[in-house]
Jmol script that loads the backbone (N, CA, C; Angstrom):
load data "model"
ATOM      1  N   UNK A   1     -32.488  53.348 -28.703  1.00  0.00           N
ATOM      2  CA  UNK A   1     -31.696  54.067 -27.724  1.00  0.00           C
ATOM      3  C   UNK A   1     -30.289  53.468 -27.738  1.00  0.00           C
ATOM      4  N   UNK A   2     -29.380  54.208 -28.164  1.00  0.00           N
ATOM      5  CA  UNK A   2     -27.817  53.832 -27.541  1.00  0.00           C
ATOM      6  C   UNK A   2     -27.529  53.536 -26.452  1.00  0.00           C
ATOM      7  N   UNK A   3     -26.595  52.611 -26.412  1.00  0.00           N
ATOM      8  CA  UNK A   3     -26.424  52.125 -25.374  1.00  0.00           C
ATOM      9  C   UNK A   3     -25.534  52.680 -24.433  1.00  0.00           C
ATOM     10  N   UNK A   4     -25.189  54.257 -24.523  1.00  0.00           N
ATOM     11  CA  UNK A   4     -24.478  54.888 -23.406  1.00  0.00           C
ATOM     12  C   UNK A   4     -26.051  55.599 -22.622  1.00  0.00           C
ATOM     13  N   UNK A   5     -26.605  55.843 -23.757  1.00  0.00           N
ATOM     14  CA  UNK A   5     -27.490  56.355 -22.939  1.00  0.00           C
ATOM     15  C   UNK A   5     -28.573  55.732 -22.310  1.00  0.00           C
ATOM     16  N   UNK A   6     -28.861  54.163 -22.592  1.00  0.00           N
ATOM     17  CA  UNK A   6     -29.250  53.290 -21.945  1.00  0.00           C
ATOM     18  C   UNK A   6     -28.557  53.632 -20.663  1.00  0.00           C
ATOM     19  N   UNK A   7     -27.294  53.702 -20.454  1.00  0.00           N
ATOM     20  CA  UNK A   7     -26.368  53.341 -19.046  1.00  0.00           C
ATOM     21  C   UNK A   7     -26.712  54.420 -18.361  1.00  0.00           C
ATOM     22  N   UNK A   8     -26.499  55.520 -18.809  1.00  0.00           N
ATOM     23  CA  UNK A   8     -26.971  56.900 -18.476  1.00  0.00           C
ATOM     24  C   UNK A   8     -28.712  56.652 -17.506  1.00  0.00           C
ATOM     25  N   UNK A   9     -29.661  56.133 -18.026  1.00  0.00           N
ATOM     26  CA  UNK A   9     -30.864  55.912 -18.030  1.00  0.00           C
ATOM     27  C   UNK A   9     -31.062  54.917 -16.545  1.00  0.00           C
ATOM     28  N   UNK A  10     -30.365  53.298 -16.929  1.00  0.00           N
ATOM     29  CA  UNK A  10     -30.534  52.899 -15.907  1.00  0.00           C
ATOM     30  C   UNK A  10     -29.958  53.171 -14.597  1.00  0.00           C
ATOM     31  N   UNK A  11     -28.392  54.122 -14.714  1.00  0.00           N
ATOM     32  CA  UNK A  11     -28.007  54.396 -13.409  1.00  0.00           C
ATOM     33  C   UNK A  11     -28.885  55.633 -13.122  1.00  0.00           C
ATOM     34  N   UNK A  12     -29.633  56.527 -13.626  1.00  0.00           N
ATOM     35  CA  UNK A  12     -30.376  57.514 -13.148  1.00  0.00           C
ATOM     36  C   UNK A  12     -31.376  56.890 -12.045  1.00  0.00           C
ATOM     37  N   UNK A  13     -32.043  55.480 -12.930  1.00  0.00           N
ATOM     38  CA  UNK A  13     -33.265  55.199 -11.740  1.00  0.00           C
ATOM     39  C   UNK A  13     -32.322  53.945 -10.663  1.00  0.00           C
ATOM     40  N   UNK A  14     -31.099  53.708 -11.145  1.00  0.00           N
ATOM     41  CA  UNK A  14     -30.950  53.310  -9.560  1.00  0.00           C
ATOM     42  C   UNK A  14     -30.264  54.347  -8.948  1.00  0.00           C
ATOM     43  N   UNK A  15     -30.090  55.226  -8.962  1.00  0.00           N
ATOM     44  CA  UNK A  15     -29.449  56.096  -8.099  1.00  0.00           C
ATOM     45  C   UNK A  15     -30.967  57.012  -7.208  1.00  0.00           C
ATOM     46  N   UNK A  16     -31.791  57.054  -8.127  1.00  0.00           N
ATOM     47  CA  UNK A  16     -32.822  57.612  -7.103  1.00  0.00           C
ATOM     48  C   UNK A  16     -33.458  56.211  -6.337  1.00  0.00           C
ATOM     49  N   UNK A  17     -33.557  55.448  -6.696  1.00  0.00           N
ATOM     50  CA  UNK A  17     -34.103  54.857  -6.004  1.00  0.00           C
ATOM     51  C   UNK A  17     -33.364  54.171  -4.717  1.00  0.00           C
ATOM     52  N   UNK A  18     -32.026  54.109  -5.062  1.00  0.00           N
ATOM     53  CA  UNK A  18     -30.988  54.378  -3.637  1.00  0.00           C
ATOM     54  C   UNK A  18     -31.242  55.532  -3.140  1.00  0.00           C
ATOM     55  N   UNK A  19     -31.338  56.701  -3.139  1.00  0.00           N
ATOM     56  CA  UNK A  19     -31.744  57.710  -2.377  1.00  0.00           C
ATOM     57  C   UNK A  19     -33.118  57.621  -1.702  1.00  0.00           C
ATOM     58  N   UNK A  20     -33.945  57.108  -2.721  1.00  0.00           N
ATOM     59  CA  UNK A  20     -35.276  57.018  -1.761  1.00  0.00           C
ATOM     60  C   UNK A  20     -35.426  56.418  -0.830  1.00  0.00           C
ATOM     61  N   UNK A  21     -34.306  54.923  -1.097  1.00  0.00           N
ATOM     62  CA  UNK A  21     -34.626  53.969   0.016  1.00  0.00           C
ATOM     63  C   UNK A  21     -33.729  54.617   1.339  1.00  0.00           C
ATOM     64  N   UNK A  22     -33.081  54.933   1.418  1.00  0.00           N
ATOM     65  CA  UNK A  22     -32.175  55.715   1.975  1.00  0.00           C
ATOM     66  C   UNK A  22     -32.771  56.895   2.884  1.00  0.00           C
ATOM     67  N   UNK A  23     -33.270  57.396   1.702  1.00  0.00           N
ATOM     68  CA  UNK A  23     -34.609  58.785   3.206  1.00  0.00           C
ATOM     69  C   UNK A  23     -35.517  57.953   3.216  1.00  0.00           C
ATOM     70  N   UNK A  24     -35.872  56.801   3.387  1.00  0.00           N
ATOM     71  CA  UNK A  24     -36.896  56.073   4.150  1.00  0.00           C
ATOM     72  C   UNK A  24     -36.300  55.575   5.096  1.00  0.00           C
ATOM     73  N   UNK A  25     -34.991  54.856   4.949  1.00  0.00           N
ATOM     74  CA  UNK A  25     -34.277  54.311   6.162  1.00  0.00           C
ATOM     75  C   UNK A  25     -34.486  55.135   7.198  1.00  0.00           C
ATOM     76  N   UNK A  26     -33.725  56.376   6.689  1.00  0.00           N
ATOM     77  CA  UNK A  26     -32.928  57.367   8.161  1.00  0.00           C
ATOM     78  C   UNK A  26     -34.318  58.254   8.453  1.00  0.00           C
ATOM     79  N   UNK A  27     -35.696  58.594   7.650  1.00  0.00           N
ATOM     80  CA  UNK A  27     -36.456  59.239   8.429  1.00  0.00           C
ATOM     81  C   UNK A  27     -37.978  58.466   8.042  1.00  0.00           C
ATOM     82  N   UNK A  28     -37.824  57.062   8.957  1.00  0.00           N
ATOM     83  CA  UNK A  28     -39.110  56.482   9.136  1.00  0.00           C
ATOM     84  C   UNK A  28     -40.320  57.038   9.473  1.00  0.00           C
ATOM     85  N   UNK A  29     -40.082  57.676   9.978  1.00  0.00           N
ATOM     86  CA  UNK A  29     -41.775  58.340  11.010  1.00  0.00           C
ATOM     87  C   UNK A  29     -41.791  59.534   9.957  1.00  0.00           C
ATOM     88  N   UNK A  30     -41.227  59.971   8.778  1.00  0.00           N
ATOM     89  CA  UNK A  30     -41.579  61.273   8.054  1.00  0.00           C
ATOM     90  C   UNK A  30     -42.685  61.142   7.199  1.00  0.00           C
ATOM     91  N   UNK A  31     -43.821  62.222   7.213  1.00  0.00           N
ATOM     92  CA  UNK A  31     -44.676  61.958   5.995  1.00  0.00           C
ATOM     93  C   UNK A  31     -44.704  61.342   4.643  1.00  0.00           C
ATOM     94  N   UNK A  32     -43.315  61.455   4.577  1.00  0.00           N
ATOM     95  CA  UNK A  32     -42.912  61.409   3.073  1.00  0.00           C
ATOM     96  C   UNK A  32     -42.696  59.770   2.617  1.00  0.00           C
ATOM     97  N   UNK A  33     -42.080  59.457   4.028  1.00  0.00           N
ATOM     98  CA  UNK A  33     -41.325  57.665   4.206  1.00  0.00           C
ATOM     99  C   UNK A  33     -42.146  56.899   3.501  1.00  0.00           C
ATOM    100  N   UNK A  34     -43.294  56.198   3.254  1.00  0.00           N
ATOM    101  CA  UNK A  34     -44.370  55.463   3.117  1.00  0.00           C
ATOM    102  C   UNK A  34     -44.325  55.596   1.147  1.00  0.00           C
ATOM    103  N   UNK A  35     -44.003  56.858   1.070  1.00  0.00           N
ATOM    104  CA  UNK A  35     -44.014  57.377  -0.653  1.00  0.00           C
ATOM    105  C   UNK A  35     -42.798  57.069  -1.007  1.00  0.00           C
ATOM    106  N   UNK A  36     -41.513  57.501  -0.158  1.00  0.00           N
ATOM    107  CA  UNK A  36     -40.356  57.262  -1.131  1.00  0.00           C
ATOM    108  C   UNK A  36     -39.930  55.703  -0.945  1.00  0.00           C
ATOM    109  N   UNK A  37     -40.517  54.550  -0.307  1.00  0.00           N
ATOM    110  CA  UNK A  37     -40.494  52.827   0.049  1.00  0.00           C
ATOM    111  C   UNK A  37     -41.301  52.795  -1.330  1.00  0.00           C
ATOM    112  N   UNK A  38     -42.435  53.490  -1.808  1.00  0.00           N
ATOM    113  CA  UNK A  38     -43.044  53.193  -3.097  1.00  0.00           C
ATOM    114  C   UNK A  38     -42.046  53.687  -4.785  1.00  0.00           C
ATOM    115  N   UNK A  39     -42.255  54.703  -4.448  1.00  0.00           N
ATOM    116  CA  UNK A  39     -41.168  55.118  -5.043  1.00  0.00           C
ATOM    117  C   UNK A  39     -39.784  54.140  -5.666  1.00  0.00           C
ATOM    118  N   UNK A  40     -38.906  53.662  -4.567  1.00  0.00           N
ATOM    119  CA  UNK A  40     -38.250  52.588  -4.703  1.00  0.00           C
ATOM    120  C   UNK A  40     -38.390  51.916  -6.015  1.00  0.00           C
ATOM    121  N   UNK A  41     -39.620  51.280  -5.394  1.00  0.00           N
ATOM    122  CA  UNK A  41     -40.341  50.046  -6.080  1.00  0.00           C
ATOM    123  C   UNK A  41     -40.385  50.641  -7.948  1.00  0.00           C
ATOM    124  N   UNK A  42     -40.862  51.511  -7.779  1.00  0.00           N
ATOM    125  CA  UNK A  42     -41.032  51.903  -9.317  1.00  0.00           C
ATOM    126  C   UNK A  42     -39.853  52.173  -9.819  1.00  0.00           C
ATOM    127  N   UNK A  43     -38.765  52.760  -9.453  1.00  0.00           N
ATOM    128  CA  UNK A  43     -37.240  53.156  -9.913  1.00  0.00           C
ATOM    129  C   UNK A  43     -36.762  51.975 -10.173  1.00  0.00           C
ATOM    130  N   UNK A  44     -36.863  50.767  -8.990  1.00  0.00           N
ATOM    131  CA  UNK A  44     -36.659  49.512  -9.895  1.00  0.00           C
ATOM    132  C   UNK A  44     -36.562  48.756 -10.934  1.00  0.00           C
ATOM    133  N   UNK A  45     -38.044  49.105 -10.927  1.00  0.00           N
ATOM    134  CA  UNK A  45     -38.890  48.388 -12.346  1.00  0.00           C
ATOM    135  C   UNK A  45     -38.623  49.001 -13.305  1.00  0.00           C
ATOM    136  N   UNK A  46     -38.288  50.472 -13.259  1.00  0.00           N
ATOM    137  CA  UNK A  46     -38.271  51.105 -14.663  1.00  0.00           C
ATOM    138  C   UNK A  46     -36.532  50.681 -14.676  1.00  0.00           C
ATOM    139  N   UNK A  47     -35.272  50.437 -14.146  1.00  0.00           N
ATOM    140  CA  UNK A  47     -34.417  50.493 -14.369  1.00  0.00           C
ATOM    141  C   UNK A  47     -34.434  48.810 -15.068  1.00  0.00           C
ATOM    142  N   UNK A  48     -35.294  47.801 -14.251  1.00  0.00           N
ATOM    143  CA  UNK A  48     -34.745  46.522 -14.513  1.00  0.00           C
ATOM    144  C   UNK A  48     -35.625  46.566 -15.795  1.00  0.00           C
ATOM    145  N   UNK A  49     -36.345  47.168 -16.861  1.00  0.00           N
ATOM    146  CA  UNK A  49     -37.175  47.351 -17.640  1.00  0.00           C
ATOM    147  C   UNK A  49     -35.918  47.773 -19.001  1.00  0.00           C
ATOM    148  N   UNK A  50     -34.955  48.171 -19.017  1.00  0.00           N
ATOM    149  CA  UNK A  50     -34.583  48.375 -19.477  1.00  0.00           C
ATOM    150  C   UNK A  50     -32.701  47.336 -19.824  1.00  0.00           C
ATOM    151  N   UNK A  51     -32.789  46.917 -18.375  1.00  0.00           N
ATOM    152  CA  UNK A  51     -31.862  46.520 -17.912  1.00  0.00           C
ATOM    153  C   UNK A  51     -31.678  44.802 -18.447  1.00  0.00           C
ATOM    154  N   UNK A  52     -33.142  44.296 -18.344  1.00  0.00           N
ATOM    155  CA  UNK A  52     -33.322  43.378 -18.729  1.00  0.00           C
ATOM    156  C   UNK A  52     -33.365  43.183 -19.994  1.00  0.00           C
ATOM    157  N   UNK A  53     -32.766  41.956 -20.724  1.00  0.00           N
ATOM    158  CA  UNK A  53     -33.072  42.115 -22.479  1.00  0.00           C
ATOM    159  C   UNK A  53     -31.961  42.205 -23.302  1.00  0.00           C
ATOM    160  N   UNK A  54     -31.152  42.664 -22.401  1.00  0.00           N
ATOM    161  CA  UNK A  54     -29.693  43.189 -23.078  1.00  0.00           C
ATOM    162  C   UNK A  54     -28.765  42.337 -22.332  1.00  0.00           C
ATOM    163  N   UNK A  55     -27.196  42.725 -23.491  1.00  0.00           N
ATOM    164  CA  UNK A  55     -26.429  41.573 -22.655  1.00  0.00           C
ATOM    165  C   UNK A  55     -25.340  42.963 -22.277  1.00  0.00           C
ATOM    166  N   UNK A  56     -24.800  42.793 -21.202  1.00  0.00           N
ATOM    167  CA  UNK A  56     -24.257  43.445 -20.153  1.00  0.00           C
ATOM    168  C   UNK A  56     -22.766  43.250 -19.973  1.00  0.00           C
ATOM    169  N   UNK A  57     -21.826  43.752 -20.246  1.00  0.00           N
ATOM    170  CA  UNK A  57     -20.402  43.182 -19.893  1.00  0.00           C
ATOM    171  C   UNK A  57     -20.403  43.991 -18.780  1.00  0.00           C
ATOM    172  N   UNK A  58     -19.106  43.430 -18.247  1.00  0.00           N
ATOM    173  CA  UNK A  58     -18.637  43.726 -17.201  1.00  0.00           C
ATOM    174  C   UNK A  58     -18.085  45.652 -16.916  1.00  0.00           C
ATOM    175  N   UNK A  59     -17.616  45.742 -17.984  1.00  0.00           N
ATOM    176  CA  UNK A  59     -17.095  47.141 -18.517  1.00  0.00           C
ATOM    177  C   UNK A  59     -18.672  47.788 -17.925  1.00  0.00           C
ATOM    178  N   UNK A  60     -19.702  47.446 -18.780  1.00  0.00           N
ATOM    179  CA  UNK A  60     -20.972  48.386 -18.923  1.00  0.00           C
ATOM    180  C   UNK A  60     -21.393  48.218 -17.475  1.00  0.00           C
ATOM    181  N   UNK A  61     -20.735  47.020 -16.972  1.00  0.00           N
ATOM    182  CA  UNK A  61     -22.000  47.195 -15.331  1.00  0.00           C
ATOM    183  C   UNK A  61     -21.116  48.033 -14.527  1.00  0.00           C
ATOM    184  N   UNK A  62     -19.903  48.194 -14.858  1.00  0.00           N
ATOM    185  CA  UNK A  62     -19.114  49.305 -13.891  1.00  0.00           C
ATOM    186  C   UNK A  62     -19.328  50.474 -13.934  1.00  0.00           C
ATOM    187  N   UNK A  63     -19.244  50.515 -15.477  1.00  0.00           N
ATOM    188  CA  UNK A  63     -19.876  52.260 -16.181  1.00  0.00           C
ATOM    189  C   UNK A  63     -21.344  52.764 -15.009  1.00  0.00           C
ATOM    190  N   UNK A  64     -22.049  51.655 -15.373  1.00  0.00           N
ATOM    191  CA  UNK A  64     -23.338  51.821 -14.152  1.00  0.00           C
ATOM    192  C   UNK A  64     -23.448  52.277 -13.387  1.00  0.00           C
ATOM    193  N   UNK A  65     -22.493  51.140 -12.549  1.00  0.00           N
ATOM    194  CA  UNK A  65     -22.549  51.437 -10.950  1.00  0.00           C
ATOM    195  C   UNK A  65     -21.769  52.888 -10.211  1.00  0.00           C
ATOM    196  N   UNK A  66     -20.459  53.159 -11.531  1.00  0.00           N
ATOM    197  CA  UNK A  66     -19.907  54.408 -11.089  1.00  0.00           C
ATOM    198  C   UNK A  66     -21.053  56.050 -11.576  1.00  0.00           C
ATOM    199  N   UNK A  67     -21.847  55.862 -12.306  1.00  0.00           N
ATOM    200  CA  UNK A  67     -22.853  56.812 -12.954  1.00  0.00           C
ATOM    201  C   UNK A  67     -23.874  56.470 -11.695  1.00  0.00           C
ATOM    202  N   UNK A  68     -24.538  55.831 -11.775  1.00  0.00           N
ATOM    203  CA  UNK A  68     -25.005  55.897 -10.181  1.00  0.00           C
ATOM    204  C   UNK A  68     -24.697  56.602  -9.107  1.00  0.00           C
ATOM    205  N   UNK A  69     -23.588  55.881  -8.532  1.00  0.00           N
ATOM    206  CA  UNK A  69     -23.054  56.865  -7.280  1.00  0.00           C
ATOM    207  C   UNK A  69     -22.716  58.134  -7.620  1.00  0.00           C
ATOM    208  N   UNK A  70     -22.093  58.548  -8.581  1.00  0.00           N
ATOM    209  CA  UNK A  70     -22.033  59.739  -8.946  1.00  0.00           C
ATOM    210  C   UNK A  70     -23.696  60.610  -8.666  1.00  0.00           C
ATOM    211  N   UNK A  71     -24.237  60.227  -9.497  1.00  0.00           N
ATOM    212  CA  UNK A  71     -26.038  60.593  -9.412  1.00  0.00           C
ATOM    213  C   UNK A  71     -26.164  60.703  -7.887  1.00  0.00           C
ATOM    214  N   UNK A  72     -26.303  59.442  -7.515  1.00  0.00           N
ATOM    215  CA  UNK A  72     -27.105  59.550  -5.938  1.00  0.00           C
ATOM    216  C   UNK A  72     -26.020  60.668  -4.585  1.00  0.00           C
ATOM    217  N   UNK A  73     -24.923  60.597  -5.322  1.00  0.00           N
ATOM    218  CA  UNK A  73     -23.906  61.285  -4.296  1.00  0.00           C
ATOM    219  C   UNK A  73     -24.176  63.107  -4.649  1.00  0.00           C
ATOM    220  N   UNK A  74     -24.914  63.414  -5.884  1.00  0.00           N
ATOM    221  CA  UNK A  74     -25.240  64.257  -5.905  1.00  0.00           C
ATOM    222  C   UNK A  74     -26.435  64.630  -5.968  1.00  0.00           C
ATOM    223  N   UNK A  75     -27.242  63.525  -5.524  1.00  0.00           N
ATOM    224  CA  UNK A  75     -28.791  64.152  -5.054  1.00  0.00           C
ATOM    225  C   UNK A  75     -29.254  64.172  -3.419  1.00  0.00           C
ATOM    226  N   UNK A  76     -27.827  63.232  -2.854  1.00  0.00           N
ATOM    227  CA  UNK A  76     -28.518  63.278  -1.205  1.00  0.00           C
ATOM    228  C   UNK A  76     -27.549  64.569  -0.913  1.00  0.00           C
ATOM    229  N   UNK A  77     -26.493  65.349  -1.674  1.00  0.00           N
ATOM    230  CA  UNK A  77     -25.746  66.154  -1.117  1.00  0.00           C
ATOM    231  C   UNK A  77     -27.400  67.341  -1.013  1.00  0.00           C
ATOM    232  N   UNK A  78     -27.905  67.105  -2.234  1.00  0.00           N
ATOM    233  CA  UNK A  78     -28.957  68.653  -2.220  1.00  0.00           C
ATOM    234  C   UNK A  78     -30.053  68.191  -1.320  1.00  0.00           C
ATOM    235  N   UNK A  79     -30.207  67.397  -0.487  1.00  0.00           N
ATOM    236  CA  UNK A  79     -31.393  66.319   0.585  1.00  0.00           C
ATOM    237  C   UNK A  79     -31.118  66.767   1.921  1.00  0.00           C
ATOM    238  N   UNK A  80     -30.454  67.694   2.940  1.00  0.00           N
ATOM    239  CA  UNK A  80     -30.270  68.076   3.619  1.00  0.00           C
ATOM    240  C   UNK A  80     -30.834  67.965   4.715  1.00  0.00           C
ATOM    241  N   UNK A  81     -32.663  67.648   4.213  1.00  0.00           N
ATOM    242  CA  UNK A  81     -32.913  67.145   5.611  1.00  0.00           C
ATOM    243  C   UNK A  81     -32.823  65.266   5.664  1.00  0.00           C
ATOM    244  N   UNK A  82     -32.131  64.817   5.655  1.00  0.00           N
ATOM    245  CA  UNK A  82     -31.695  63.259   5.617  1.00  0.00           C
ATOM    246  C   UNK A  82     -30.538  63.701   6.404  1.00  0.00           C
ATOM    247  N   UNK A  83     -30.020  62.929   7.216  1.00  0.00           N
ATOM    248  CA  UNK A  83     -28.929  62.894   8.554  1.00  0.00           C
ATOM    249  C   UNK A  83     -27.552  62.142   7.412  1.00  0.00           C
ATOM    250  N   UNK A  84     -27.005  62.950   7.930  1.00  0.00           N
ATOM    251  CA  UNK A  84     -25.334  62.799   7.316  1.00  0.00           C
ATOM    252  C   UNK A  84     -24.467  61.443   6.949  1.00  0.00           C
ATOM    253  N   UNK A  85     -25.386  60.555   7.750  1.00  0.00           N
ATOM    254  CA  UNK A  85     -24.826  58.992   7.764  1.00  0.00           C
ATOM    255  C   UNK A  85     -25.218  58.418   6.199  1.00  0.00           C
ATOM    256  N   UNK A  86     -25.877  59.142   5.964  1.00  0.00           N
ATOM    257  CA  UNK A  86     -26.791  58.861   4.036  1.00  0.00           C
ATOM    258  C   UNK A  86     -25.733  58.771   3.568  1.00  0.00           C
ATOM    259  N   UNK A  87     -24.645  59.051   3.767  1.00  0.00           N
ATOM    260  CA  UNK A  87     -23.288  58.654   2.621  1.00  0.00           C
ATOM    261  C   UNK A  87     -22.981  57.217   2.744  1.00  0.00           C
ATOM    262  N   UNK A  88     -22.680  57.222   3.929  1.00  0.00           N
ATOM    263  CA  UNK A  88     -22.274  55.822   4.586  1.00  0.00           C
ATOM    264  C   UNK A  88     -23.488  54.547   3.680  1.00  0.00           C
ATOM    265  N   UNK A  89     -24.442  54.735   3.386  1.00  0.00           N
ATOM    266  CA  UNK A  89     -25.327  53.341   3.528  1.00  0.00           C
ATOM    267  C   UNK A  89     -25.578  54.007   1.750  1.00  0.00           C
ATOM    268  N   UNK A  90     -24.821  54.642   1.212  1.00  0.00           N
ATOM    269  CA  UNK A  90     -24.836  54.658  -0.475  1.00  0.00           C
ATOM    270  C   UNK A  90     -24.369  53.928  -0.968  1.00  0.00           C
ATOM    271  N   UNK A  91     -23.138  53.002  -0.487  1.00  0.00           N
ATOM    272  CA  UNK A  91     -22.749  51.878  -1.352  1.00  0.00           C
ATOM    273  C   UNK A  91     -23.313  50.905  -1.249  1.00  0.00           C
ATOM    274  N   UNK A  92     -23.870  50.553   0.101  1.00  0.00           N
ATOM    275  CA  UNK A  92     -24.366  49.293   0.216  1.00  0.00           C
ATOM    276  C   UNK A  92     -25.819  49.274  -0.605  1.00  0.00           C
ATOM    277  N   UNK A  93     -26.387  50.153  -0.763  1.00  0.00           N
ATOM    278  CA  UNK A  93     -27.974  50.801  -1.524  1.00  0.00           C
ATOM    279  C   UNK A  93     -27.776  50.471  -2.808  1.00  0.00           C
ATOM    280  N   UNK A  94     -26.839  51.238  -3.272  1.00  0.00           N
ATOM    281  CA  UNK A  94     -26.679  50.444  -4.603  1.00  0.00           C
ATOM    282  C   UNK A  94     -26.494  49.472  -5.078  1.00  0.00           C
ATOM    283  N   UNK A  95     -25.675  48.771  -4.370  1.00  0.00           N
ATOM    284  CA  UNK A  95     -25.378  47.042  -4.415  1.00  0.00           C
ATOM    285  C   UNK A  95     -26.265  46.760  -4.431  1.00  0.00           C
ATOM    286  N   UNK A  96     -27.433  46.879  -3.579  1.00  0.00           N
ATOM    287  CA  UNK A  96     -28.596  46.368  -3.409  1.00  0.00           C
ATOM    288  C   UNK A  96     -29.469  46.238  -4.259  1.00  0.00           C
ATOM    289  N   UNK A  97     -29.855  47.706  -5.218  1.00  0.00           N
ATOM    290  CA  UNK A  97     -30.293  47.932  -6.423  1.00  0.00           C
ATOM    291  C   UNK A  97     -29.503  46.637  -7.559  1.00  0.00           C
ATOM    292  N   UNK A  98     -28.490  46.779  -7.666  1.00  0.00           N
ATOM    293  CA  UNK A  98     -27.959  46.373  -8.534  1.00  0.00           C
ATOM    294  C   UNK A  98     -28.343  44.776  -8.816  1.00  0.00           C
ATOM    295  N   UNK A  99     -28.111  44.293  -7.571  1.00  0.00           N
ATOM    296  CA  UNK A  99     -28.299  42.635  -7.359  1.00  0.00           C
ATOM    297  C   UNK A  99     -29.659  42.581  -7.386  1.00  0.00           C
ATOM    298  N   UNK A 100     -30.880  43.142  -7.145  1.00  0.00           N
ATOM    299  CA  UNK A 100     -32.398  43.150  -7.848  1.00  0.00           C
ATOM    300  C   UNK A 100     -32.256  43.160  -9.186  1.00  0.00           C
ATOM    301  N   UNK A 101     -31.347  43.646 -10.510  1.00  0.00           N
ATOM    302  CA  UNK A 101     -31.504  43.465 -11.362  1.00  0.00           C
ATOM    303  C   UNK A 101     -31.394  42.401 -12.157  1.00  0.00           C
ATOM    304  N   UNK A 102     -30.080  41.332 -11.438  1.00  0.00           N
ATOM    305  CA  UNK A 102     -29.809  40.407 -12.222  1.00  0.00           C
ATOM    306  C   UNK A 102     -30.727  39.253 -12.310  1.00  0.00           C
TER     307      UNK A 102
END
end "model"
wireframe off; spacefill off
backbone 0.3
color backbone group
């Protein structure tokens, strides 16, 4: 696998998995909450699965983190039932993701 599309790859699963954690935050008591906290967990693993092994410049972890937000800024826009503040707690989500990888 090339390594754009490595980048491509790992910001896909942290960007959902910032979204998941994200509609678990803002709708705890939802059926769904309990699945997308699991969820998480696996978007993780498959991102740090890939993430791990390789050497990383600085350039490539930006490429990342901006392919990410891009991703997650366009999957909580189509998430409608998640409360509007979901923008607000996208940067910090990803950071979050991100610093699990290293």
């Amino acid at each position: 696998m090339g390594k754009q599309k490595e980048i491509r790859e790992i910001a896909r699963f942290i960007a959902l998995a910032a979204v998941h954690k994200i509609a678990s935050l803002l709708n705890p008591s939802a059926i769904y909450a309990e699945k997308y906290r699991k969820e998480y967990t696996n978007f993780v693993k498959q991102a740090e699965h890939i993430f791990l092994g390789k050497n990383w410049n600085m350039d490539d972890k930006d490429k990342i983190r901006a392919e990410a937000q891009k991703q997650a800024h366009n999957a909580l826009q189509s998430r409608d039932y998640i409360e509007k503040k979901k923008f607000k707690l996208l940067d910090r989500e990803i950071t979050e993701v991100l610093e699990e990888l290293k």
